[in-house]
Every structure is written in C-alpha cells, then in structure tokens.
C-alpha positions as CSV (number, residue, x, y, z in Angstrom):
1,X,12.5,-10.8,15.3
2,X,12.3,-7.9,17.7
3,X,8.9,-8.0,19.1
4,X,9.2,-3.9,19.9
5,X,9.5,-3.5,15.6
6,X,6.0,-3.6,15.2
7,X,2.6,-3.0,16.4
8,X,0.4,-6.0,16.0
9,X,-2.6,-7.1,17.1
10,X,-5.7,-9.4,16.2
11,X,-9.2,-7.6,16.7
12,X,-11.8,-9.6,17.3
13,X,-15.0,-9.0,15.2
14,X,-18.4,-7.4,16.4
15,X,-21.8,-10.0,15.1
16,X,-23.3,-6.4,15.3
17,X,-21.2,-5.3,12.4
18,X,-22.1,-8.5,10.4
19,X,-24.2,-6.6,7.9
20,X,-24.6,-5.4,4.6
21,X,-23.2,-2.1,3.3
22,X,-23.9,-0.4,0.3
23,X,-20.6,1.1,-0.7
24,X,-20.3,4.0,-3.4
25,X,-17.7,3.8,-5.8
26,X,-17.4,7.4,-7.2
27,X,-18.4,10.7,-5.8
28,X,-19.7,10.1,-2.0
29,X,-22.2,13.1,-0.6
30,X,-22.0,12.4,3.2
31,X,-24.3,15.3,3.7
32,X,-27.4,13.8,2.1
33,X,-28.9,10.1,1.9
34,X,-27.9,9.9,-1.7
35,X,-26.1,7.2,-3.3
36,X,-24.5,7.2,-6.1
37,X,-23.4,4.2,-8.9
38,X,-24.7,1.5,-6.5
39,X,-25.3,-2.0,-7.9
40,X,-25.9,-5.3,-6.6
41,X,-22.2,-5.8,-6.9
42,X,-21.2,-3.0,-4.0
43,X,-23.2,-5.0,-1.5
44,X,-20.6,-6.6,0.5
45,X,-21.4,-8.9,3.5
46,X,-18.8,-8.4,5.9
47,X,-19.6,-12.0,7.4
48,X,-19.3,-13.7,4.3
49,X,-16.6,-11.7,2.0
50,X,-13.6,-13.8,4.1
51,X,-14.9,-17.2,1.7
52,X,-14.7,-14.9,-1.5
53,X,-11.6,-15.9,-4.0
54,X,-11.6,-12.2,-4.7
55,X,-9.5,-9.9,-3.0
56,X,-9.5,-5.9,-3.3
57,X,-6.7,-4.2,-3.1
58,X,-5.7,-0.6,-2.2
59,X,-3.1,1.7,-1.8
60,X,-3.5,4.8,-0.2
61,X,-1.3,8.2,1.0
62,X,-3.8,9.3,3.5
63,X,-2.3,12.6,4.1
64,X,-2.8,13.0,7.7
65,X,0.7,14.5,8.9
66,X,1.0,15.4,12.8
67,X,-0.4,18.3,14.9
68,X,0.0,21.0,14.1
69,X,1.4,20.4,10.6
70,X,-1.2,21.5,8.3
71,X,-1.7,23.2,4.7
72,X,-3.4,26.1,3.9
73,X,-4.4,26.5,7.4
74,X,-6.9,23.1,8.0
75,X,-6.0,19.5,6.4
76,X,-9.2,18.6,8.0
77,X,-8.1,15.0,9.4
78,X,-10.3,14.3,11.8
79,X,-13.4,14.8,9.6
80,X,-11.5,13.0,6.4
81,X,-10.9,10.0,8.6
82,X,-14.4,10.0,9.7
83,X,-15.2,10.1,6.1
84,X,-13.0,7.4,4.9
85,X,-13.9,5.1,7.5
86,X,-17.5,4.8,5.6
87,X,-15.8,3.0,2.9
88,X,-13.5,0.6,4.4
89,X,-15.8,-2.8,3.7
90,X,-15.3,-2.3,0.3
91,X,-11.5,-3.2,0.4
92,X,-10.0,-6.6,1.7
93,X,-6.1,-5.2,2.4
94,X,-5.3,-1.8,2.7
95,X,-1.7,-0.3,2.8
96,X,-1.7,3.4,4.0
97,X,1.0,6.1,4.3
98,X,1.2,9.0,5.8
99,X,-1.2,8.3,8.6
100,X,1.1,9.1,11.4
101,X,0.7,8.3,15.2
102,X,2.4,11.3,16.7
103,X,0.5,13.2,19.3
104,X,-2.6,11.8,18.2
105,X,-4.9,8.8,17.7
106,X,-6.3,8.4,14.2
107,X,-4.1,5.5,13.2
108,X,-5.9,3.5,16.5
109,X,-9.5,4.8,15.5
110,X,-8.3,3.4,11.7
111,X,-7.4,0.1,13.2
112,X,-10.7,0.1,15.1
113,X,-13.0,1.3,12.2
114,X,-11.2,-1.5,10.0
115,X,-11.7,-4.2,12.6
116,X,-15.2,-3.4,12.8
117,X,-15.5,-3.5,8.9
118,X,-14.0,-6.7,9.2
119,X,-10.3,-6.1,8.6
120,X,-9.2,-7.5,11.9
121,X,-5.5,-7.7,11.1
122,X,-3.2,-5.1,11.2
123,X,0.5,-4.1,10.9
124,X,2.0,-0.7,11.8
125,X,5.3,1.3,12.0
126,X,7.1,1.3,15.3
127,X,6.8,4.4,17.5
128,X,10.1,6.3,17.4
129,X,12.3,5.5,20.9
130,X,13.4,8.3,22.7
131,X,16.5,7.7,21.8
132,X,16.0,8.1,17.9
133,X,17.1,10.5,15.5
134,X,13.3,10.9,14.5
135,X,10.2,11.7,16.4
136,X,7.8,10.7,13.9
137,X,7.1,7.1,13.1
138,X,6.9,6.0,9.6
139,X,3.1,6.6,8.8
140,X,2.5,2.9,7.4
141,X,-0.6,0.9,8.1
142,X,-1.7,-2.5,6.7
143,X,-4.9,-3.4,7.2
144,X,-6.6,-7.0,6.0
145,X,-9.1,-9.2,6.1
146,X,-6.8,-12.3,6.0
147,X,-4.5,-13.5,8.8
148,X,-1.5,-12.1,8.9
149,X,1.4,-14.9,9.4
150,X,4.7,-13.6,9.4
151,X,5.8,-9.7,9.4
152,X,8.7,-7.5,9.7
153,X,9.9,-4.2,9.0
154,X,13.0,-2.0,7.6
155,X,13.9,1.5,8.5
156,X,15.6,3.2,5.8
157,X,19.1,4.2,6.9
158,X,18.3,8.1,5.8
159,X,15.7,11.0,5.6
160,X,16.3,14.2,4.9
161,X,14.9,17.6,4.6
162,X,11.2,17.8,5.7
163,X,10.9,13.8,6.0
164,X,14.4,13.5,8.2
165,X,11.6,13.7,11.6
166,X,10.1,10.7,10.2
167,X,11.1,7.2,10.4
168,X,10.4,5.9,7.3
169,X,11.1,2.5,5.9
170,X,9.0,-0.9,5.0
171,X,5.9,-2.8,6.0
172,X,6.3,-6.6,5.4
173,X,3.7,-8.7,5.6
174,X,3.3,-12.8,4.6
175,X,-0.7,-12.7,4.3
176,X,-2.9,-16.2,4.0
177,X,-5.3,-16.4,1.7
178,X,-7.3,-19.3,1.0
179,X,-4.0,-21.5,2.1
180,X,-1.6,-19.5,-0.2
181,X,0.3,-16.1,0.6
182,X,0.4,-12.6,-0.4
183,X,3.8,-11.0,0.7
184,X,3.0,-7.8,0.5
185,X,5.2,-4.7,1.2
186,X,4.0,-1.4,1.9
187,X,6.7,1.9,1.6
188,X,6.8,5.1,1.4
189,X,10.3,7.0,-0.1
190,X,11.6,10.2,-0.1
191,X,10.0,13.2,-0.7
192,X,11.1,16.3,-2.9
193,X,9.9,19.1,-2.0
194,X,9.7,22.5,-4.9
195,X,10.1,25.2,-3.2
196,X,13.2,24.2,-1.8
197,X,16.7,25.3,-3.9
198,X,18.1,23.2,-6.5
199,X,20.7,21.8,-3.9
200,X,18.5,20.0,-1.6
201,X,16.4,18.7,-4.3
202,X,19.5,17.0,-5.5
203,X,19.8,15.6,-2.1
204,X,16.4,14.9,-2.3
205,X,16.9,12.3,-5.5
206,X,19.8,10.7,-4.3
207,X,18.5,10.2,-1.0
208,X,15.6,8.3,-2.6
209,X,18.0,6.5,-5.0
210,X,20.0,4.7,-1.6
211,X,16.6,4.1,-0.3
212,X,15.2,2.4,-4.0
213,X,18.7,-0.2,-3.1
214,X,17.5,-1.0,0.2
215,X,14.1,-1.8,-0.7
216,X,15.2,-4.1,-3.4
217,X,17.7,-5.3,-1.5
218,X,15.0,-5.9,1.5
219,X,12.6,-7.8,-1.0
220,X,15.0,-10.0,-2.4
221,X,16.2,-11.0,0.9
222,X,12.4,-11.8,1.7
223,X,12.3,-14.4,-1.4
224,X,15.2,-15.8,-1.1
225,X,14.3,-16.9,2.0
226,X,11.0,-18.1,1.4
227,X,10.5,-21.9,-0.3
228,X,9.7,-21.6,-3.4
229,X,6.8,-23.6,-3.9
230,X,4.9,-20.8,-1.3
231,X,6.6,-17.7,-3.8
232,X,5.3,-19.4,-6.7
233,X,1.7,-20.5,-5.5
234,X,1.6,-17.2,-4.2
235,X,2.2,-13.4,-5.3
236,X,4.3,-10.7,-4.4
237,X,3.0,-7.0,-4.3
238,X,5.2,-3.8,-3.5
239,X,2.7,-0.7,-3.1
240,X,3.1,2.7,-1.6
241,X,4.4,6.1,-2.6
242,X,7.4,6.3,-4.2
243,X,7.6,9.5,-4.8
244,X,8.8,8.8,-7.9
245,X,7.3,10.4,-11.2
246,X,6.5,8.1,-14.4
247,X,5.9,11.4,-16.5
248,X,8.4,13.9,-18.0
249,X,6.8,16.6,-15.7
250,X,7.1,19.9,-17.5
251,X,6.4,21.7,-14.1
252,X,8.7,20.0,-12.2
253,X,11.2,20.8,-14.5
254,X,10.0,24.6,-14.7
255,X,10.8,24.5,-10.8
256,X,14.4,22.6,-10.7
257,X,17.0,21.1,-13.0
258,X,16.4,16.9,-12.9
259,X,19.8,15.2,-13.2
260,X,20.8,14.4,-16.4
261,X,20.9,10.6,-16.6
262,X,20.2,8.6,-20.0
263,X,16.7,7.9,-18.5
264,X,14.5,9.4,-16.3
265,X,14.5,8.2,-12.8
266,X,11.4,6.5,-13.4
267,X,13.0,4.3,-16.0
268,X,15.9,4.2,-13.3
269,X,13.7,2.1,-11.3
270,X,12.3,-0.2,-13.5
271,X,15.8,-1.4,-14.5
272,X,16.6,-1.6,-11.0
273,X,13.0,-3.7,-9.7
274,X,13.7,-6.2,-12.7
275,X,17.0,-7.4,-11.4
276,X,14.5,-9.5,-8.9
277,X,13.0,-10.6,-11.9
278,X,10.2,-9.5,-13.8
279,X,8.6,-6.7,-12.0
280,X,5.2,-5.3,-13.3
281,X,3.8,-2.1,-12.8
282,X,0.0,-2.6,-12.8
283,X,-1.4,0.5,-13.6
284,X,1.2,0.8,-16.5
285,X,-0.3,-2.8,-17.2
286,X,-3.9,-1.3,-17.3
287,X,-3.8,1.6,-18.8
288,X,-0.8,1.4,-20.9
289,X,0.5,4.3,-19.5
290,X,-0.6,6.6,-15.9
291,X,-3.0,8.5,-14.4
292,X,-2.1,11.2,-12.3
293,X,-2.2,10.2,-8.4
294,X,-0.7,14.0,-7.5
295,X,-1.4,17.0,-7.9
296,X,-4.2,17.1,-10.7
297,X,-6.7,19.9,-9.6
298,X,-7.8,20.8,-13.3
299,X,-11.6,20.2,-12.6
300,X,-13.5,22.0,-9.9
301,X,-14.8,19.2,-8.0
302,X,-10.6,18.1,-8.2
303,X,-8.8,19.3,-4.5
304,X,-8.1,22.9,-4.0
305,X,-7.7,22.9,-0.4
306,X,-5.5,20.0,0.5
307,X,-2.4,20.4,-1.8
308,X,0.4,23.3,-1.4
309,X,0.3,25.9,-3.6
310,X,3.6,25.3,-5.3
311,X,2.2,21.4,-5.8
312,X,-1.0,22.8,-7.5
313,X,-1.5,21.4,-11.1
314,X,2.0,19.3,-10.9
315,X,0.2,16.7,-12.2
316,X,2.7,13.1,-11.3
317,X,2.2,9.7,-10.7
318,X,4.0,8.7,-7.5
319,X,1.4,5.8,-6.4
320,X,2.1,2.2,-7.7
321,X,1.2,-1.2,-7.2
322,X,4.2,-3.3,-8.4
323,X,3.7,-7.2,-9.1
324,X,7.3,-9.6,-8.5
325,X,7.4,-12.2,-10.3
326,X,10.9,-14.1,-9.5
327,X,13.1,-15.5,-12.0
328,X,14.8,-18.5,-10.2
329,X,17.2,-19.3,-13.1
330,X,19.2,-15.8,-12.5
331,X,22.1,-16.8,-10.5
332,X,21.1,-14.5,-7.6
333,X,18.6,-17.3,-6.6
334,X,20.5,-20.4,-6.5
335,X,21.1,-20.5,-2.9
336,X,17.4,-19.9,-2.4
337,X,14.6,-22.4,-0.1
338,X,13.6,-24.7,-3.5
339,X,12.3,-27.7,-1.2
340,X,8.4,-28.2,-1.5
341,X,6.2,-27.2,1.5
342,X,4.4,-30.6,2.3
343,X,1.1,-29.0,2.2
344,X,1.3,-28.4,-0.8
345,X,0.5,-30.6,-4.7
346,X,3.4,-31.5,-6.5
347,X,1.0,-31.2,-9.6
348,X,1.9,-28.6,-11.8
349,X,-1.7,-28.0,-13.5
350,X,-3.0,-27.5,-10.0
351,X,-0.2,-25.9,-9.3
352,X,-0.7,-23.1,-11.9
353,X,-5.0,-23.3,-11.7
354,X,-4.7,-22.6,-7.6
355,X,-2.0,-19.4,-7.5
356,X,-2.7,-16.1,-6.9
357,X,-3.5,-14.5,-10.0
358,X,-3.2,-10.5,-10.3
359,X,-6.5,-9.4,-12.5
360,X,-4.7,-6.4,-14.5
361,X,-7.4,-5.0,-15.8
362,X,-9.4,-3.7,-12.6
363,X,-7.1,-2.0,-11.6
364,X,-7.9,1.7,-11.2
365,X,-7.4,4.6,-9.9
366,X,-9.6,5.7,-6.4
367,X,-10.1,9.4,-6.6
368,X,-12.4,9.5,-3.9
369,X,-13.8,12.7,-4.4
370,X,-16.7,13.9,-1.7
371,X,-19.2,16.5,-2.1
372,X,-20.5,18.3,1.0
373,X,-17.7,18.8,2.1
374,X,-15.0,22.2,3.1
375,X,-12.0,19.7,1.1
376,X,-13.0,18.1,-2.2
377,X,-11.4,14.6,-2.2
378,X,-10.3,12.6,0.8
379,X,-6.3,13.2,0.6
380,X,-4.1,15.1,-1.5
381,X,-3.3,12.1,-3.8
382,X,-5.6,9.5,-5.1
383,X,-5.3,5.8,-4.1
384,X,-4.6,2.9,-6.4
385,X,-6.6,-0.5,-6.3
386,X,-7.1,-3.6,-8.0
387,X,-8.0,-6.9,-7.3
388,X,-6.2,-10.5,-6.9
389,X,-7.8,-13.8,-7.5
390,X,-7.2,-16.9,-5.2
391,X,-9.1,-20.2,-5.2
392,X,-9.4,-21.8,-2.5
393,X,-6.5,-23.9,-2.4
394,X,-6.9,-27.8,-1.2
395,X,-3.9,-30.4,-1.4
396,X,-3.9,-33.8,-3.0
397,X,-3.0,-35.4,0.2
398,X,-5.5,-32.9,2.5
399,X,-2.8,-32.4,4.9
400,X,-3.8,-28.6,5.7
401,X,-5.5,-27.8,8.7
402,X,-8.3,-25.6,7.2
403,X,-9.8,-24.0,9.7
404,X,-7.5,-22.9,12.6
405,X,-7.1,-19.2,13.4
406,X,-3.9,-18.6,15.8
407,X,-2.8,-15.1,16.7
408,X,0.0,-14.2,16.2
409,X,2.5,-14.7,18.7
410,X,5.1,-12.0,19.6
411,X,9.1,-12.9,19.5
C-alpha cells in the first residue's frame, strides 16, 4: 500500500476534554444559552461512549469548496465549521465530503476538533502531486471513535466539468468495533451541474455511470479479499454523495432532457449495487421512500443563502447510507477468503447474536438547521445518520487480545 495514498494519523486524547456535553438534536441557536430538545439521552461522556455497543453514524457533504470558490458571494466556512464542531460528540464515525484541503486548513482544525471530541482516528484524501491532472484533493474525511485497522483509497479514473480540478474517488476504511469490523466506504461521484447545456450534462451522467462500475468494482474487490467469517460478523456500509437522485425530479427535468433508459438512473444503481449481493438503502429502509437531502428551501428557516439559484427548490436525494450484505453462493465469490479467523467462535448462535446489526429504524435525516445565524443550516445539503449495534464480542476460546491499542503503521 502506498503510504503517500493517504493521510493518517492517531490523535491522542485531551483528560480535559473528558466531559459531558449536552448535544442538541434539532434547531441549534449558538447566539444564546438556549437549548433545545435535550434529554438525558444527549448527554454523552466522551470518556466512556468508546465501551457503548451503540454506534452513530453520519454522513455528511459539508460544502466547504476552496478559496475563493463561493456562492452568492459568502459560503461562510469558517464560521459553519466553527459551528459544526459544537456537535461532533454526538456522532461515533463521520464520513464528510466536500471539505477540501486546498489553500486552507479546515480539514486539519476538523481532525483536531474531532480528536478532542474523542474521534481520534482519521482517514483523508491525498493531496494532489504536482504532477496531477487535478489541484484539488478529493474532499473526503473519515473521522471515528474506533481504531482504524486497515485503509486504502481509489481515485476515479475521470472528472469532468466543474469537478475535473478535483480528485475524487473512495475512502476505505476496516474499523474495529468491539472485536468485529465495519468496512466502511466513503465517496463522493459526479456532479451535474443545471445551468450547463444539455451536452455536458450528458457527459455529466455517463461520467458518473463509469465511476458507479468502479466503485462496485472497488467494493467487491474489498470482500472478496476479506475472510469471511470477519464480512459476516461484521457489516459493510457505503455512504457519501452520489449525486444521484431517487425522485423523478420534475425540475430537473424542466432544466435538461434525462436519458431515456427503461429506469431511472436511480433504479440503474440499485440493479447494479445488488450484483454484490443484497444491497440496502437505509433511508429507503426507514421511511419507505426519501427525504430530500438537496435543495429543499420551501420553509423559511430552510437555506436561502448557501445553494445556487438555479439549485433553489430542486428538491433530490443525493445522500445515502447503503448496507452490503454479500451473497457467497453467487459464483462471483467462490474464489473468496472462506477460512475462519481463529479469534473468532465457530458457533453459529453466537455467531449471529455478536454481529454488527444495522438498527433501520433510526435512521434519519440531520438537517441541522441554526438560528442566529447570516446562513440558515450548516451546508447546502442535509446529512444522513443512523446507528449500528455491536456487542461486545468475546471468543469461546478467549484468544483475543482485548485491550491493545497500536497505531497504525505506515507501508
């Protein structure tokens, strides 16, 4: 693995910072000592939440593009950061986009904030060589409470139009939890863009249609190499913007002609993500449906300064949390890893009782709207959370070391 791929690093954390926060969970007024829907469940202690067999989830397009890239002349980044940074112990893993390093430093002081929250671990895209094509790096962040074991990354092989600067591709990340893993991958596909003319928003869709291959071609890849007893002990997560609309948007279609295909390129992708087996979309899973994530700024205290006029009111889904759940009979999995791990039970009822379980029905859909404030809501789209369940996981023959915490080490 080249060790130049990926920023890593283990931040050690501050006893200072080992206290309680109360953490709102809907509208936040950072101009006033007012809190708002606080319970005795949004106290979280930082020193303690590592032992929880809960784990909260979120996935985030932070919006905060380059100098001096901005819309509607401020994005205000500095001050949403500082904003956002408030409510970091409330989450466990956190994959970002869009929060780009280029000719500035608010992905470090988010890695700092994080570590200090107690999300000490923390993968990044690579900083474009000056020998690239682009000379913007790919704007993912993983942060997490749990150690980070294995990681790796994949540029997609093409941008174009406005994201052809940037170096986008896939954050991979093997994450230990209670002696089982999360592989987790954060992305972030193609944009289209609607004020541009019908022929680069075809280029646009195919474009993101290579780069929908590759990433199922990059997570397969992942599990077939992985032993099997770890895949199915564990879970496997793709989050991130896609970029990819689950409504029949009216608008969109108002502004461009969508390709006529026997389903919408939604649908597209489902059929493609459930070649690796049965792939669920969680919010789908929820609600039976989606809420917007883009462009909804129907209600006043909805954005109406971060989002481009011609995006105003699009209303689309293009944030997801997508669950994997492998099929080993399909033939594309025969020349897998199937040996057991040796840490692990060969008992199937503890087998099934210890494995990371997906709890569907939180999740939900982070608006984070402030008051206060020049902007109304932290970024131009809304996040998407939900939360894992992982007992702790103990062996019939107690062969796992329990308790050792190694950095990483680079290769």
């Amino acid at each position: 693995m080249n060790s130049d791929s990926i920023d890593y690093i283990k931040l050690t954390e501050e006893k200072e910072n080992k206290k309680k926060l109360i953490v709102p969970t809907k509208t936040y007024d950072f101009a006033s000592n007012i809190e708002f829907d606080t319970n005795e469940n949004n106290e979280i202690n930082i020193e303690n939440k590592i032992s929880k067999n809960t784990i909260h989830l979120l996935t985030y397009n932070f919006f905060c593009r380059p100098p001096p890239i901005n819309t509607n002349k401020s994005d205000y980044k500095d001050q949403r950061l500082n904003d956002f940074v408030e409510l970091l112990p409330k989450f466990d893993i956190i994959c970002f986009q869009e929060l780009f390093t280029t000719l500035n430093d608010r992905k470090h002081k988010m890695i700092r904030e994080g570590a200090k929250a107690g999300l000490k671990y923390y993968l990044s895209s690579k900083v474009p060589s000056f020998l690239s094509r682009c000379v913007v790096d790919g704007g993912l962040l993983i942060l997490s409470r749990y150690e980070i074991v294995e990681h790796d990354s994949y540029d997609y092989y093409i941008n174009v139009l406005g994201d052809s600067v940037c170096n986008k591709g896939i954050l991979y990340a093997k994450i230990k939890i209670n002696n089982k893993y999360l592989f987790l991958f954060n992305t972030h596909l193609q944009a289209s863009y609607l004020d541009d003319p019908q022929t680069k928003i075809n280029c646009s869709i195919q474009v993101r249609t290579s780069q929908t291959e590759e990433l199922i071609n990059y997570v397969y890849n992942k599990i077939l190499t992985t032993p099997r007893d770890e895949i199915n002990n564990g879970c496997i997560l793709i989050a991130g913007d896609f970029n990819i609309d689950a409504h029949d948007n009216k608008f969109a279609k108002a502004k461009y002609v969508i390709p006529k295909y026997n389903f919408s390129e939604y649908e597209i992708f489902k059929q493609k993500i459930n070649k690796l087996g049965m792939a669920i979309d969680i919010m789908e899973k929820k609600y039976n449906g989606h809420e917007y994530t883009f462009g909804n700024n129907e209600k006043e205290e909805y954005d109406h300064t971060l989002t481009a006029k011609a995006e105003i009111n699009i209303r689309q889904t293009l944030d997801y949390i997508w669950e994997i759940i492998p099929d080993f009979n399909l033939d594309i999995y025969k020349q897998g890893l199937i040996s057991f791990n040796k840490n692990y039970s060969h008992d199937d009822k503890n087998y099934k009782n210890q494995k990371i379980k997906v709890l569907y029905d939180t999740c939900q859909v982070e608006k984070f709207l402030v008051k206060n404030r020049p902007y109304q809501q932290l970024s131009d789209h809304f996040g998407v959370s939900v939360e894992l369940n992982s007992p702790y996981y103990r062996s019939l023959n107690n062969s796992i070391n329990e308790d050792i915490d190694i950095p990483l080490k680079e290769s």
